[in-house]
C-alpha positions in Angstrom: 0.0 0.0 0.0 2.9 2.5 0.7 4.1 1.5 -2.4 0.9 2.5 -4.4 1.0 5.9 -2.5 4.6 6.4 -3.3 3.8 5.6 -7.0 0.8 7.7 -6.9 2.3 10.5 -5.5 5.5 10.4 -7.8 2.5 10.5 -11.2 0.9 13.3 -9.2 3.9 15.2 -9.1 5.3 14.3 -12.5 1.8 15.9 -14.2 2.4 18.6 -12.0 5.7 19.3 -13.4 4.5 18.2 -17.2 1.5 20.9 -16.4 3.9 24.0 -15.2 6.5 23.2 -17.9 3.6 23.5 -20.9 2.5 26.2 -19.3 6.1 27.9 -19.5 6.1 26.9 -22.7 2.5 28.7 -23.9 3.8 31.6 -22.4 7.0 31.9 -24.0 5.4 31.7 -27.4 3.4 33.9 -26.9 5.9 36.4 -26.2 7.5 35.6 -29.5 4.4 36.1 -31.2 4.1 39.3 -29.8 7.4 40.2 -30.5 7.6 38.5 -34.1 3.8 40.7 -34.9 5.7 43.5 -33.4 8.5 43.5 -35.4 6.8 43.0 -38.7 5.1 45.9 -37.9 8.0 47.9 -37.5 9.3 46.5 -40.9 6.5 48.4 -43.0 6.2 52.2 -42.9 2.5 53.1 -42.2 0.7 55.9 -44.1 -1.2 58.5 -42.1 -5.2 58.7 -42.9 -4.3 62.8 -43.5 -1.9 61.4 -46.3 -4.9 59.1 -47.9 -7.6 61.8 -47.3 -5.8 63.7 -49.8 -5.4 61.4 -52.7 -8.2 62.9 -54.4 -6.3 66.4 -54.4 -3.6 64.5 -55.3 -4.9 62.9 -58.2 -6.7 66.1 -59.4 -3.4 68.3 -59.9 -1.9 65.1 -61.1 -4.2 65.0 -64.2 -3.7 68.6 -64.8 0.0 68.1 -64.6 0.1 64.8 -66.3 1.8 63.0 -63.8 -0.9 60.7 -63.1 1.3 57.6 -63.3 3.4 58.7 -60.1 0.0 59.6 -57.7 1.5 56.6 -55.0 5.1 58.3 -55.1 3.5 62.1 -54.7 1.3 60.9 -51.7 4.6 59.2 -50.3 6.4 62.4 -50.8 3.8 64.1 -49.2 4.4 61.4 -46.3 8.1 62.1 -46.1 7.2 65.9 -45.9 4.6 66.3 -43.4 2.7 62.9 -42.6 -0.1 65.1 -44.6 -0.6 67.5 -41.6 -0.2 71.5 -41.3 -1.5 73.9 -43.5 1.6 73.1 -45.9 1.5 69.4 -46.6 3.8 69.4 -49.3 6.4 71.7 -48.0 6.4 73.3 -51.2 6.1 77.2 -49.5 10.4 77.5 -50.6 9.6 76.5 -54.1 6.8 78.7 -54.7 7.5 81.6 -52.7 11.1 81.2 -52.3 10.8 80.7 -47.9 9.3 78.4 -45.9 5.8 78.2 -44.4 4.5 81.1 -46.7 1.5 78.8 -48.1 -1.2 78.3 -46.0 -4.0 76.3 -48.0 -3.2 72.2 -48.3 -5.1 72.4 -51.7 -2.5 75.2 -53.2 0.7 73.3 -51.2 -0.6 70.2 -53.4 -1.2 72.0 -56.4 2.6 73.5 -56.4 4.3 70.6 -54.8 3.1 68.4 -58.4 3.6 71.1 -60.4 7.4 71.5 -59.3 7.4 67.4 -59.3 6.0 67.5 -62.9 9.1 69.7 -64.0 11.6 67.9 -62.3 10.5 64.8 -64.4 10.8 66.8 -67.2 14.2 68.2 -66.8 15.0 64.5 -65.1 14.6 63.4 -68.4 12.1 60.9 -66.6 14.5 59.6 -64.4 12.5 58.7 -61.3 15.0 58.6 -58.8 16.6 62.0 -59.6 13.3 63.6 -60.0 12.4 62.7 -56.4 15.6 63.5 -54.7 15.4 67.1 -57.1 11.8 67.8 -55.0 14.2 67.8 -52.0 16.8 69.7 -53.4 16.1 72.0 -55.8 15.6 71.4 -59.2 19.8 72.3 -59.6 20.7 68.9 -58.6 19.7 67.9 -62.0 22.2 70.1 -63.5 24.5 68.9 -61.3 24.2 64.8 -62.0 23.3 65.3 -65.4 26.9 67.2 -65.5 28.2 64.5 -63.4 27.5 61.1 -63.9 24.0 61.2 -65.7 22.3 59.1 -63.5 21.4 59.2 -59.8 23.4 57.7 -57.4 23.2 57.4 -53.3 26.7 58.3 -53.3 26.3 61.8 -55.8 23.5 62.9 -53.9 25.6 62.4 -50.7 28.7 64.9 -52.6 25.9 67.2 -53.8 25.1 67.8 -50.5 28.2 68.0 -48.7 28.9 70.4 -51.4 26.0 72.5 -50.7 26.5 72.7 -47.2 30.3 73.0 -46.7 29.9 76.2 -48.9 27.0 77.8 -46.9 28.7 80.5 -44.1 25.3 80.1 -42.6 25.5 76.2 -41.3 23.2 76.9 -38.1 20.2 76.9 -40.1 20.9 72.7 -41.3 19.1 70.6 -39.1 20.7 67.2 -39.8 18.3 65.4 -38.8 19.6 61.9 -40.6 21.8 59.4 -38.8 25.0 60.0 -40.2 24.6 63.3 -42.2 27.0 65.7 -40.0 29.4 63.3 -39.6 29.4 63.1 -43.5 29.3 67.2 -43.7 26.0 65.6 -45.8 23.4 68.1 -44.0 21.9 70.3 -47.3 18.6 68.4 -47.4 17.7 64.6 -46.7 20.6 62.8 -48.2 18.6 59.6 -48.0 14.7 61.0 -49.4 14.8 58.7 -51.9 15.2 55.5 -49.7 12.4 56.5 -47.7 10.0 58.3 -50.3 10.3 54.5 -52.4 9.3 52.4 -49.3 6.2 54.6 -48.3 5.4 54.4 -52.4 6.0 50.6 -51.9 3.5 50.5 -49.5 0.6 52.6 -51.0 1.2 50.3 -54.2 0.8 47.2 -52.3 -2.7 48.6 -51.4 
């Protein structure tokens, strides 16, 4: 009879441990799930609803501009500008008015932000790439790849804009807001819009 109890209290024990362990075990994946979801998350840049509210705009100005094949990469622009918010959401006040925050209806921001996009094509030749990282800045970058190397390059817009800002007395005004970009003397602009402006357009095209 001891023995019995002995054996039955050994099982008893036994499923104890075999119940706490699988427990453990739920728990811990569960965790990773979280943290796997979580990460893939991260992985994917997420549009704001002000950028999508404005697609119509968007698209309007496009037809009138006849850029109606790049809609996705203007709303991502627009995303890599402002996240669609402010009165600005283009950020297109510099190239219309020559400073910033001088436009102060969305609808005319738009309407000059894919006009200035629509030229860059054109003087891009149709070069995508260039024409983006031209929005950003200025429309003389083309002048100066096309002089060159013809093509755009992560490494030319990198020397345009060390260029730009080693020979500006006035460096206070550069942000650098990009990991990297004062270490590189790289701080004229976004040295890296393109990278980012092509994975928000990567995402709106996936829609």
């Amino acid at each position: 009879m001891k023995i019995k109890r002995k054996t039955k209290k050994a099982f008893k024990n036994t499923v104890a441990i075999l119940i706490g362990m699988c427990g453990v075990l739920i728990i811990i994946s569960l965790l990773s799930y979280e943290k796997t979801g979580n990460d893939t998350d991260l992985s994917y840049p997420v549009i704001s609803g002000e950028v999508e509210d404005y697609r119509p705009v968007v698209e309007k100005f496009a037809r009138e501009y006849q850029v109606s094949d790049y809609v996705d990469v203007l709303l991502a622009m627009m995303m890599q500008e402002s996240g669609g918010r402010g009165n600005d959401p283009m950020q297109s006040s510099e190239s219309y008015c020559g400073v910033r925050n001088c436009i102060e209806d969305p609808e005319l921001s738009i309407k000059q932000g894919v006009y200035y996009f629509s030229k860059a094509m054109e003087e891009a030749d149709g070069e995508l790439e260039l024409a983006i990282q031209s929005y950003n800045f200025g429309r003389g970058f083309i002048d100066y790849v096309q002089e060159k190397s013809g093509t755009f390059t992560q490494e030319i817009a990198i020397d345009f804009s060390k260029k730009m800002y080693e020979n500006d007395p006035d460096k206070e005004k550069y942000r650098c807001l990009r990991d990297g970009a004062r270490e590189l003397s790289a701080c004229y602009g976004d040295i890296y819009y393109v990278r980012s402006v092509m994975e928000y357009k990567n995402v709106l095209s996936a829609k």
